[in-house]
N, CA, C, O and CB atoms as a CASP TS submission, in Angstrom:
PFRMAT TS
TARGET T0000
AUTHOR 0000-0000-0000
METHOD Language model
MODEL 1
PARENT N/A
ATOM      1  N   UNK     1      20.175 129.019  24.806  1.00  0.00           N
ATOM      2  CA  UNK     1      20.248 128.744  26.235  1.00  0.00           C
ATOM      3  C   UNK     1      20.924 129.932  26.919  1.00  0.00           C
ATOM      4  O   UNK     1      22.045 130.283  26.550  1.00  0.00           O
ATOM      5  CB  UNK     1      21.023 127.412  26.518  1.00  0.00           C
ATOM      6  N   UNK     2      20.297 130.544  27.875  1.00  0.00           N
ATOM      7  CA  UNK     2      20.892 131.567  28.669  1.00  0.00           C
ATOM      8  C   UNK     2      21.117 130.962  30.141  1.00  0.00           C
ATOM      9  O   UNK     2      20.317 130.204  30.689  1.00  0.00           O
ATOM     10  CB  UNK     2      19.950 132.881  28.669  1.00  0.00           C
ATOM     11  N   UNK     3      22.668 131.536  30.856  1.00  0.00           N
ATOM     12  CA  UNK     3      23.251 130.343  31.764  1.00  0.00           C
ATOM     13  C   UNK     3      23.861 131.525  32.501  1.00  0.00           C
ATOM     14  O   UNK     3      23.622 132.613  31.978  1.00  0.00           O
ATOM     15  CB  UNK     3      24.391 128.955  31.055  1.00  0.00           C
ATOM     16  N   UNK     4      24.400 131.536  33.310  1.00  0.00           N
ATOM     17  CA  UNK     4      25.527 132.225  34.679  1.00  0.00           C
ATOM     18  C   UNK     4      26.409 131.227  34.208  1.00  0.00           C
ATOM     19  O   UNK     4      26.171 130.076  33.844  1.00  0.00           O
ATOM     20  CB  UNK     4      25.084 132.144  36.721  1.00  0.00           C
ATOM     21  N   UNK     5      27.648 131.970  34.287  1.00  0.00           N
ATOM     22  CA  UNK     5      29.045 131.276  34.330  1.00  0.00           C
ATOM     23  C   UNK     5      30.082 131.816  35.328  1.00  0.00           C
ATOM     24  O   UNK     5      30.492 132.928  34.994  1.00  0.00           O
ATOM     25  CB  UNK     5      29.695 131.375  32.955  1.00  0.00           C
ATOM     26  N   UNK     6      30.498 131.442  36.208  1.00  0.00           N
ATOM     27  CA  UNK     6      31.393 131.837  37.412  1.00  0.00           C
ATOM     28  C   UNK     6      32.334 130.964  37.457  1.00  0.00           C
ATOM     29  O   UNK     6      32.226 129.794  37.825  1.00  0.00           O
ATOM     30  CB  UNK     6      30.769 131.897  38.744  1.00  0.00           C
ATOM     31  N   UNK     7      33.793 131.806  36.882  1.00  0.00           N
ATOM     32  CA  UNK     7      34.689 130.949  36.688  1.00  0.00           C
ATOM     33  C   UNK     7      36.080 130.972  37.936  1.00  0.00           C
ATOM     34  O   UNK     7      35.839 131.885  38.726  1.00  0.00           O
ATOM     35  CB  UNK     7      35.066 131.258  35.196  1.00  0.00           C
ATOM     36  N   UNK     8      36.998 130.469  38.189  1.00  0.00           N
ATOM     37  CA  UNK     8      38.470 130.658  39.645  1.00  0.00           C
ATOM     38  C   UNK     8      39.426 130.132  38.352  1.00  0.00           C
ATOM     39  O   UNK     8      39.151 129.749  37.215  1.00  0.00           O
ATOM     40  CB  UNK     8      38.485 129.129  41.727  1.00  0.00           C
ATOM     41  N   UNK     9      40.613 130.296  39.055  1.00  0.00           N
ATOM     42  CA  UNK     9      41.420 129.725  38.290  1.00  0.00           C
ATOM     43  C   UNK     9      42.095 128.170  37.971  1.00  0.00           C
ATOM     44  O   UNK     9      43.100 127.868  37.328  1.00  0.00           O
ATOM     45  CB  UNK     9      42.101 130.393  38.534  1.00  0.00           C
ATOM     46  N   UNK    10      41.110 127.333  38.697  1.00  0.00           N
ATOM     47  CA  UNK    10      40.622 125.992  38.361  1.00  0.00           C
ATOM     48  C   UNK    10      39.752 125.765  38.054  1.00  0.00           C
ATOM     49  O   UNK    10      39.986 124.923  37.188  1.00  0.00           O
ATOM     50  CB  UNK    10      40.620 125.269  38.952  1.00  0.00           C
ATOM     51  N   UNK    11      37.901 125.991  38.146  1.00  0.00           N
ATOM     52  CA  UNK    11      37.243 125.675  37.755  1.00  0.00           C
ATOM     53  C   UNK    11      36.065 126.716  37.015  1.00  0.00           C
ATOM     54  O   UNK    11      35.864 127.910  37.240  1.00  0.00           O
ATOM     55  CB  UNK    11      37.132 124.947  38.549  1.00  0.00           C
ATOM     56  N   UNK    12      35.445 125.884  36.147  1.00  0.00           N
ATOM     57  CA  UNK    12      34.772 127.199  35.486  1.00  0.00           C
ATOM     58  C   UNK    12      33.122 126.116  35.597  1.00  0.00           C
ATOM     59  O   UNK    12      32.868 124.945  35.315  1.00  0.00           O
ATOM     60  CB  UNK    12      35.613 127.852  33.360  1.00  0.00           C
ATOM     61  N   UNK    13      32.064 127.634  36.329  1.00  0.00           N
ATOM     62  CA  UNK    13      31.206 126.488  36.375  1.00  0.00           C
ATOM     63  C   UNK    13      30.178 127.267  35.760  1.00  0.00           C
ATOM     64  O   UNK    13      30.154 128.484  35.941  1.00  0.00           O
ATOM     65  CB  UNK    13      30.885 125.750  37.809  1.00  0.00           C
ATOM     66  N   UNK    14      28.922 126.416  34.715  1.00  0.00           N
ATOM     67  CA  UNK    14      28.101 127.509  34.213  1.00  0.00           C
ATOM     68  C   UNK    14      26.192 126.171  35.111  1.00  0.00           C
ATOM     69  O   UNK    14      25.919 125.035  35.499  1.00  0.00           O
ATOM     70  CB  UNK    14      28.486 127.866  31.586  1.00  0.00           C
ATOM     71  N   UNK    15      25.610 127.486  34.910  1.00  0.00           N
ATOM     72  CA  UNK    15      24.136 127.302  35.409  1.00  0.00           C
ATOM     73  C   UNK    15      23.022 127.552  34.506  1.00  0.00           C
ATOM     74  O   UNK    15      22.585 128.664  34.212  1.00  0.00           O
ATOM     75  CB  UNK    15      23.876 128.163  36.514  1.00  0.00           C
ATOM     76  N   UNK    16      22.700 126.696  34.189  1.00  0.00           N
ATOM     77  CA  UNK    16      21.607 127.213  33.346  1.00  0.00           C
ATOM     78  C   UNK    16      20.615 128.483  34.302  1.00  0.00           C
ATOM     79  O   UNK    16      20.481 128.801  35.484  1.00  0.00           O
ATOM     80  CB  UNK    16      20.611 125.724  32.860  1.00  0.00           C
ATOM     81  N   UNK    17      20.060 128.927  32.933  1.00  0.00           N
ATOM     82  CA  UNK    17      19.071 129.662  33.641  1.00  0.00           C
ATOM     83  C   UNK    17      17.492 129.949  32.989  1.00  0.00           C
ATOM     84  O   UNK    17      17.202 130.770  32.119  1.00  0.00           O
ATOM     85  CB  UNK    17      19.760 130.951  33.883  1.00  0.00           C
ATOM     86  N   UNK    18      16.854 129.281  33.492  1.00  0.00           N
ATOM     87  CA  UNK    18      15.264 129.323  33.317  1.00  0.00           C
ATOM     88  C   UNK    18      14.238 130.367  33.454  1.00  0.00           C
ATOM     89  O   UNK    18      14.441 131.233  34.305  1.00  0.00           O
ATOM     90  CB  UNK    18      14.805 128.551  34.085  1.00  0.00           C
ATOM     91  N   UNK    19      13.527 130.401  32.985  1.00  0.00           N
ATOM     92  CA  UNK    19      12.809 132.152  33.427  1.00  0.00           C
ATOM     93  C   UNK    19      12.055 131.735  34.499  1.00  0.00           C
ATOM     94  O   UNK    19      12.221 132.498  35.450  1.00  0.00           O
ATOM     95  CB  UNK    19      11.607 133.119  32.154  1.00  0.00           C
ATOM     96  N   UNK    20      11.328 130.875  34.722  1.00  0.00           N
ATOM     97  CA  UNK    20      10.314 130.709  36.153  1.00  0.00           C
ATOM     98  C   UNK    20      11.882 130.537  37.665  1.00  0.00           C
ATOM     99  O   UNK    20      11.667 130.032  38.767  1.00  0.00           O
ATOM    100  CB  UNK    20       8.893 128.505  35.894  1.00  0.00           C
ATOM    101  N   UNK    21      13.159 131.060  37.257  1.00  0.00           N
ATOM    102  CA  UNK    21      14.257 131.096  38.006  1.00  0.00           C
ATOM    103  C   UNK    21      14.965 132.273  38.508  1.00  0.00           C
ATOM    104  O   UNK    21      15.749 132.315  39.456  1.00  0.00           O
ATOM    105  CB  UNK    21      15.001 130.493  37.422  1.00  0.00           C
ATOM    106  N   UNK    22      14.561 133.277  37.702  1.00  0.00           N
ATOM    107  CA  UNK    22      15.199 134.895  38.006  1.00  0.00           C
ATOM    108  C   UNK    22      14.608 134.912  39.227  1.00  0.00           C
ATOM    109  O   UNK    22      13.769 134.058  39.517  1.00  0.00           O
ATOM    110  CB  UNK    22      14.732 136.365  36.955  1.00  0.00           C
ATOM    111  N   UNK    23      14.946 135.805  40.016  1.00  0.00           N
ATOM    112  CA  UNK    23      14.982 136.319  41.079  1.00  0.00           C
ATOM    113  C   UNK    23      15.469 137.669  41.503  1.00  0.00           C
ATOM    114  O   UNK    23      16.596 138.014  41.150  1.00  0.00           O
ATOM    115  CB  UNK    23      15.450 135.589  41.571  1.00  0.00           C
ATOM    116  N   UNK    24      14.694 138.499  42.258  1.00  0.00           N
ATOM    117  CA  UNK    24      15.778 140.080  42.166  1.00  0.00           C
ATOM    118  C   UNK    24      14.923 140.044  44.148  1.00  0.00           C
ATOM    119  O   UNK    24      14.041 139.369  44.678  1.00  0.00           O
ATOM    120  CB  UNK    24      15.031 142.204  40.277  1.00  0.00           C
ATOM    121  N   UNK    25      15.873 141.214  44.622  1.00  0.00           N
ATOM    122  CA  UNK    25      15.291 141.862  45.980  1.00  0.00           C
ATOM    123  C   UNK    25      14.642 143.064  45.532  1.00  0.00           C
ATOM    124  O   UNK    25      14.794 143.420  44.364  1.00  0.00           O
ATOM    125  CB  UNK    25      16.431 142.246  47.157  1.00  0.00           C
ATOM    126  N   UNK    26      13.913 143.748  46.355  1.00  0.00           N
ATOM    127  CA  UNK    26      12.812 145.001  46.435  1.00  0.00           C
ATOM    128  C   UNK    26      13.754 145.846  46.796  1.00  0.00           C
ATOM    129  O   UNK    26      13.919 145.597  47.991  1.00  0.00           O
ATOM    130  CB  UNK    26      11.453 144.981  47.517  1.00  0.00           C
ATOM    131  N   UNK    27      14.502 146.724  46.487  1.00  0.00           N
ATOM    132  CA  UNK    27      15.492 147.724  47.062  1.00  0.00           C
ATOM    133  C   UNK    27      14.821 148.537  48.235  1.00  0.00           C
ATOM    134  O   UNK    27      15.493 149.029  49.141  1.00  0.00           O
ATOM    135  CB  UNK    27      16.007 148.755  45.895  1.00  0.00           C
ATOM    136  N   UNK    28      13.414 148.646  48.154  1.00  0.00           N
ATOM    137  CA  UNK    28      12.896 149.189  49.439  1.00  0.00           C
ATOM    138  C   UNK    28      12.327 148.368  50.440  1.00  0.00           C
ATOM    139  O   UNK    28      12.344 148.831  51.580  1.00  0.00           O
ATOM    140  CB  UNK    28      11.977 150.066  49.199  1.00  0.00           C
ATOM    141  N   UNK    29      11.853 147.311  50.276  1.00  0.00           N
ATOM    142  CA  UNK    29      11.237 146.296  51.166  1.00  0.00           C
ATOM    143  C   UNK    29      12.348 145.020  51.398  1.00  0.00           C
ATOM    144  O   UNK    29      12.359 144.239  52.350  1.00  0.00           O
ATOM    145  CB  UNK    29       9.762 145.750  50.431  1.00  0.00           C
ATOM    146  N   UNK    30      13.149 145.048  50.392  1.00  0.00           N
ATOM    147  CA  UNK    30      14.077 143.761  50.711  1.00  0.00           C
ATOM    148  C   UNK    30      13.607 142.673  49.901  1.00  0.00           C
ATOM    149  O   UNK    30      14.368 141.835  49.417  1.00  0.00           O
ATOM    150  CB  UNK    30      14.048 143.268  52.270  1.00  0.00           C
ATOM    151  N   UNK    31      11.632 142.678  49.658  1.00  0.00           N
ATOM    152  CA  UNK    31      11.218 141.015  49.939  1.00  0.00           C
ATOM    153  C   UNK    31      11.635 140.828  48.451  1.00  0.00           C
ATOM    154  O   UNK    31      11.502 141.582  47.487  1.00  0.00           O
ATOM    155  CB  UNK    31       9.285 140.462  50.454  1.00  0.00           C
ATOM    156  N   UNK    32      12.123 139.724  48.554  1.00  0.00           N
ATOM    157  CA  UNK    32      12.804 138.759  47.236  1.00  0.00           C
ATOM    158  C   UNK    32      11.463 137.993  46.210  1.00  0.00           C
ATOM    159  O   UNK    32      10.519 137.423  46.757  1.00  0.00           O
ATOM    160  CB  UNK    32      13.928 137.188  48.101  1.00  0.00           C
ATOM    161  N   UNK    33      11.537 138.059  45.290  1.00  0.00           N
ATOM    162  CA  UNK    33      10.222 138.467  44.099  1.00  0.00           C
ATOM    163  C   UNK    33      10.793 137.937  42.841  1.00  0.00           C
ATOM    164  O   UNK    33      11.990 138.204  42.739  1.00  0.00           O
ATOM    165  CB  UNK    33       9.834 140.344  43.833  1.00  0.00           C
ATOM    166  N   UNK    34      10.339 137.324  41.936  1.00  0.00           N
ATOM    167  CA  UNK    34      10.163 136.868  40.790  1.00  0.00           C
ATOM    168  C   UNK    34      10.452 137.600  39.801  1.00  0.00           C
ATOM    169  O   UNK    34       9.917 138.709  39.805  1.00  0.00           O
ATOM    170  CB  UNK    34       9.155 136.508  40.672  1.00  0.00           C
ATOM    171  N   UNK    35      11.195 137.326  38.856  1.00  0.00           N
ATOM    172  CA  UNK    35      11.344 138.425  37.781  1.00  0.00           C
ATOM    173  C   UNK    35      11.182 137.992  36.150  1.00  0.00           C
ATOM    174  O   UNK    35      12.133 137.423  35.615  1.00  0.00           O
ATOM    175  CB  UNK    35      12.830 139.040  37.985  1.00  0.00           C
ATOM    176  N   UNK    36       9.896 138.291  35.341  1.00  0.00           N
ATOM    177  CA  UNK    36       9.404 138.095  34.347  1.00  0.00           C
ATOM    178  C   UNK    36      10.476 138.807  33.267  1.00  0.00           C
ATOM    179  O   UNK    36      10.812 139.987  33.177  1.00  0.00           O
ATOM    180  CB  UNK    36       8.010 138.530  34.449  1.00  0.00           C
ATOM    181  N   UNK    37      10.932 137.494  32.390  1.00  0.00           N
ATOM    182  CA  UNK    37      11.922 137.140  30.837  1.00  0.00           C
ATOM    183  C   UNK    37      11.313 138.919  30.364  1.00  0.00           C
ATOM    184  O   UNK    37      12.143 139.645  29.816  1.00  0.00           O
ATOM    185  CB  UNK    37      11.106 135.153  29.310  1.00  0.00           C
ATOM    186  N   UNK    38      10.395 139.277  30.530  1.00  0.00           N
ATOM    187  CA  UNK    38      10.141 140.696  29.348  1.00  0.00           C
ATOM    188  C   UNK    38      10.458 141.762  30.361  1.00  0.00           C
ATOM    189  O   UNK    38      10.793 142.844  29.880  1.00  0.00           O
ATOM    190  CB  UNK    38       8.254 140.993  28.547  1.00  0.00           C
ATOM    191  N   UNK    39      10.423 141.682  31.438  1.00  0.00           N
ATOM    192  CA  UNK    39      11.277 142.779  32.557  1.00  0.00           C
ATOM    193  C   UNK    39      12.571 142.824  31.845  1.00  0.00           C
ATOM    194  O   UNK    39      12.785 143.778  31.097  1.00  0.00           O
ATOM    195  CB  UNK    39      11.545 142.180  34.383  1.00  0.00           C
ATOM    196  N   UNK    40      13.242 142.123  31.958  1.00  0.00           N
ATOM    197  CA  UNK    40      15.152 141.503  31.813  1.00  0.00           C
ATOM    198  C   UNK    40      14.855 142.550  30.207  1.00  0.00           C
ATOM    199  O   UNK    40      15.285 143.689  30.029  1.00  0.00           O
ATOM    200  CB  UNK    40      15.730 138.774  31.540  1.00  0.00           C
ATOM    201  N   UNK    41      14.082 141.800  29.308  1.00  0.00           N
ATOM    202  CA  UNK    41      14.209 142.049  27.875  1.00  0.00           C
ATOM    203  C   UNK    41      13.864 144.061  27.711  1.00  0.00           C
ATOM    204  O   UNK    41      14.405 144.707  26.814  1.00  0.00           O
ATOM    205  CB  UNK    41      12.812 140.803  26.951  1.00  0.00           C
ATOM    206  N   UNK    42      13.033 144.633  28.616  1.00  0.00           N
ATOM    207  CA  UNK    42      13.154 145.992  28.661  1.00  0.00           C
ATOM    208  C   UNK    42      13.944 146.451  29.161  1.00  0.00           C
ATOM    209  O   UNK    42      13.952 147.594  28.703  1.00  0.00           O
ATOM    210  CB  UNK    42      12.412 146.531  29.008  1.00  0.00           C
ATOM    211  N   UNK    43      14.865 146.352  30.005  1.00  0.00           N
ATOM    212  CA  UNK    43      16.142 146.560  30.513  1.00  0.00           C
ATOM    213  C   UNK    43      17.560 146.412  29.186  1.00  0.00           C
ATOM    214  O   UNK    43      18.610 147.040  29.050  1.00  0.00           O
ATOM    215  CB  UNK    43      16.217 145.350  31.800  1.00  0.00           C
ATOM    216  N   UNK    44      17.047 145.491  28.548  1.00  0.00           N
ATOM    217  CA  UNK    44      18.493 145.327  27.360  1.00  0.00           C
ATOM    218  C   UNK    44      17.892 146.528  26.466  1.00  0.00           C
ATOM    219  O   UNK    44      18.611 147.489  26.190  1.00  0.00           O
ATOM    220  CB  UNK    44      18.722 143.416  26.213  1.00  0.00           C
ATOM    221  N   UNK    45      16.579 146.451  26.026  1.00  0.00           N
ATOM    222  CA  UNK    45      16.346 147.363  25.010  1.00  0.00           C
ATOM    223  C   UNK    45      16.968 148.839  25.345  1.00  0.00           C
ATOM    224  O   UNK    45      17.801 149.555  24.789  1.00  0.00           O
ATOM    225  CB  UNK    45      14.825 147.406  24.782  1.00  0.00           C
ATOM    226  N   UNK    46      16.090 148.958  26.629  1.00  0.00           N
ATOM    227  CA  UNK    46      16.362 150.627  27.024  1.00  0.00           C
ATOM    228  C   UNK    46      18.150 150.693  26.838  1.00  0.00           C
ATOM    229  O   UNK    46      18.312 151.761  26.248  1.00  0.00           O
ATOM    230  CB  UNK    46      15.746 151.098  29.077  1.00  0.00           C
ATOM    231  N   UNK    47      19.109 150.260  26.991  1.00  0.00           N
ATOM    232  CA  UNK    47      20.497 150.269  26.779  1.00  0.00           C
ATOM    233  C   UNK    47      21.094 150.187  28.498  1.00  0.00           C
ATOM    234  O   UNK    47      22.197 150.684  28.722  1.00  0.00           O
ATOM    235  CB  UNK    47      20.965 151.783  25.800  1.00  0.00           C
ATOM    236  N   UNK    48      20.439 149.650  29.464  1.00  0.00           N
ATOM    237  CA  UNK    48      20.379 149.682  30.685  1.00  0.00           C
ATOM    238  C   UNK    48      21.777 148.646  30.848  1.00  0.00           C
ATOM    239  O   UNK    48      22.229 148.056  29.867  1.00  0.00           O
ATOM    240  CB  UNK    48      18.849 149.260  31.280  1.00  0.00           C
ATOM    241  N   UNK    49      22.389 148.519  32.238  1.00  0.00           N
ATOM    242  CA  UNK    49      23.144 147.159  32.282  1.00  0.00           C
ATOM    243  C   UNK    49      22.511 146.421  33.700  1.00  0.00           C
ATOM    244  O   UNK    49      22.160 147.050  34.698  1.00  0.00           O
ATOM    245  CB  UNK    49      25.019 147.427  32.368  1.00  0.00           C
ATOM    246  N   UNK    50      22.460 145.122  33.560  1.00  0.00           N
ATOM    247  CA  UNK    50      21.727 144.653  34.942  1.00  0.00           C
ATOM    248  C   UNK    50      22.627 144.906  36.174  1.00  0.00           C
ATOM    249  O   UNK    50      21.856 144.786  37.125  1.00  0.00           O
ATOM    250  CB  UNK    50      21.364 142.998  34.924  1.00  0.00           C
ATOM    251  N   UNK    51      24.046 145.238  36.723  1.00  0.00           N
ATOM    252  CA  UNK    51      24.673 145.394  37.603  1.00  0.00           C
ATOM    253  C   UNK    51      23.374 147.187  38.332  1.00  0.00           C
ATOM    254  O   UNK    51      22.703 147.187  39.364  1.00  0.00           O
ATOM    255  CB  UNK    51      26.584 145.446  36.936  1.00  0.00           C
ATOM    256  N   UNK    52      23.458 147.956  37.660  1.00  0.00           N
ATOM    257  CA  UNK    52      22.857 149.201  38.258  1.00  0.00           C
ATOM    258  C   UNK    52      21.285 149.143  37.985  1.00  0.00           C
ATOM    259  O   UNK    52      20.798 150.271  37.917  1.00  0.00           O
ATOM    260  CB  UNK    52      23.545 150.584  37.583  1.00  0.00           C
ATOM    261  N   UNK    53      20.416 148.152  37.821  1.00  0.00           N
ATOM    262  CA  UNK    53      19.105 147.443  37.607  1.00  0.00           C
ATOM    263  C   UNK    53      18.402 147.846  39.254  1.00  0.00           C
ATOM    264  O   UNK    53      19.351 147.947  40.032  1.00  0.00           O
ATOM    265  CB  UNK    53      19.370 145.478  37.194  1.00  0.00           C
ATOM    266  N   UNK    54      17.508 148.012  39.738  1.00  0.00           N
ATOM    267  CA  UNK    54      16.807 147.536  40.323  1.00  0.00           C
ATOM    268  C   UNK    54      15.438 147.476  39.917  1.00  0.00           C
ATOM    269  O   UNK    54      14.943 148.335  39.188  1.00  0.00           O
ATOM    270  CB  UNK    54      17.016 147.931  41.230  1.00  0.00           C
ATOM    271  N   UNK    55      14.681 146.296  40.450  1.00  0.00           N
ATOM    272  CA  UNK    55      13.192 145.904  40.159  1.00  0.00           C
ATOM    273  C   UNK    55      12.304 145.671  41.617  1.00  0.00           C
ATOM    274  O   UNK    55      12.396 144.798  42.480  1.00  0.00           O
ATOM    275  CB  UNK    55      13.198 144.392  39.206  1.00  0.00           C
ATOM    276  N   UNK    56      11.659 146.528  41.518  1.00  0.00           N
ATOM    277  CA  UNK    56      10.601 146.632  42.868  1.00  0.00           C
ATOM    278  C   UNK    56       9.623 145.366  42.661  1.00  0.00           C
ATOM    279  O   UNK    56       9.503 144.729  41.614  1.00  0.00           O
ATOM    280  CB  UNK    56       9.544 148.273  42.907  1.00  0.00           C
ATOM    281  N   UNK    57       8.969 145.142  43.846  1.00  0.00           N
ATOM    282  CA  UNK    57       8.202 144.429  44.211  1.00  0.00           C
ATOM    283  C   UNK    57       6.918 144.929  43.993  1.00  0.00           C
ATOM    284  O   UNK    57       6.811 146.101  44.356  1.00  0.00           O
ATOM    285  CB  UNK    57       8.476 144.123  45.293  1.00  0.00           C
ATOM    286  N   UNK    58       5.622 144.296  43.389  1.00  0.00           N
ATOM    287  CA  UNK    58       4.447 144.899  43.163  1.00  0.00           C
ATOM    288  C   UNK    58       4.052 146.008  44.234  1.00  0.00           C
ATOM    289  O   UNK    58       3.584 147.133  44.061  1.00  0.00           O
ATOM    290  CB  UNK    58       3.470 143.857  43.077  1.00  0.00           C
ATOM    291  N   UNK    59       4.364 145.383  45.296  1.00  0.00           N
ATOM    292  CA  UNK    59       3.845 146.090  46.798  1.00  0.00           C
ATOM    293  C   UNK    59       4.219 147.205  46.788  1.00  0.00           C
ATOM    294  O   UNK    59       3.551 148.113  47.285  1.00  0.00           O
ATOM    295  CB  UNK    59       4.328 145.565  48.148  1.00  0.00           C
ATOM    296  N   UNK    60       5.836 147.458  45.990  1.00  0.00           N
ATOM    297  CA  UNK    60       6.159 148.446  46.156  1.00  0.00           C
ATOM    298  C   UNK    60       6.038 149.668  45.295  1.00  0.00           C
ATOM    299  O   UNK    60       5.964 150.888  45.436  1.00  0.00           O
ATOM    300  CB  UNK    60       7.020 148.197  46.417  1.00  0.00           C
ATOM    301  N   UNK    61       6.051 148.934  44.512  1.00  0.00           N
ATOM    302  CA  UNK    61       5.867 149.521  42.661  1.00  0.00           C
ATOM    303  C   UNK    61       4.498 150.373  42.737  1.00  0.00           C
ATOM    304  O   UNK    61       4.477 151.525  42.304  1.00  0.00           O
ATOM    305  CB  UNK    61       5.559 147.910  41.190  1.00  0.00           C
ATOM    306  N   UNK    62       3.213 149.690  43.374  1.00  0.00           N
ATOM    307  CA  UNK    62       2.223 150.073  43.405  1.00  0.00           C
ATOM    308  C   UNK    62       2.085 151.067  44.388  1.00  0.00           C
ATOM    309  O   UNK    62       1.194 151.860  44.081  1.00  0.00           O
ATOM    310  CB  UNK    62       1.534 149.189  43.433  1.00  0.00           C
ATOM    311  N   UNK    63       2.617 151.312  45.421  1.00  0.00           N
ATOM    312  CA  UNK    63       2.214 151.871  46.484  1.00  0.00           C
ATOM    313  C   UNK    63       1.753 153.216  46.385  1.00  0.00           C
ATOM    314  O   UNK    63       2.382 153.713  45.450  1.00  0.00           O
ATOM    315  CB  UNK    63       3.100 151.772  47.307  1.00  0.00           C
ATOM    316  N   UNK    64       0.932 154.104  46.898  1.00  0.00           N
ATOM    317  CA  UNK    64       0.627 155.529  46.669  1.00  0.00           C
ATOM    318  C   UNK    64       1.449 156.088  47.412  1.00  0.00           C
ATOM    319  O   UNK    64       1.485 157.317  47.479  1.00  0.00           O
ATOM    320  CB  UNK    64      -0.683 156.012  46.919  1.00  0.00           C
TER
END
């Protein structure tokens, strides 16, 4: 099970997390977009960390 956990110094709360649930913004367009379990999984391989990640939007990814 892969989850978010965001803890204070009273409560500690965790979230599951589902793959039809990722979510990222378009760093150039903004628009907020879906993010496919084997995106995430090429990001760990390459030795990447998700804080300095960004993932474009097809629209953008594609654009000429």
């Amino acid at each position: 099970m892969l989850y978010i956990k965001k803890s204070t110094d009273d409560v500690e709360m965790k979230m599951d997390l589902y793959e039809d649930e990722i979510f990222s913004s378009c760093p150039i367009c903004g628009k907020e977009h879906e993010v496919q379990p084997d995106e995430l999984a090429h990001i760990i391989q390459s030795g990447d960390d998700f804080s300095g990640t960004s993932i474009f939007c097809n629209g953008c990814l594609y654009h000429d």
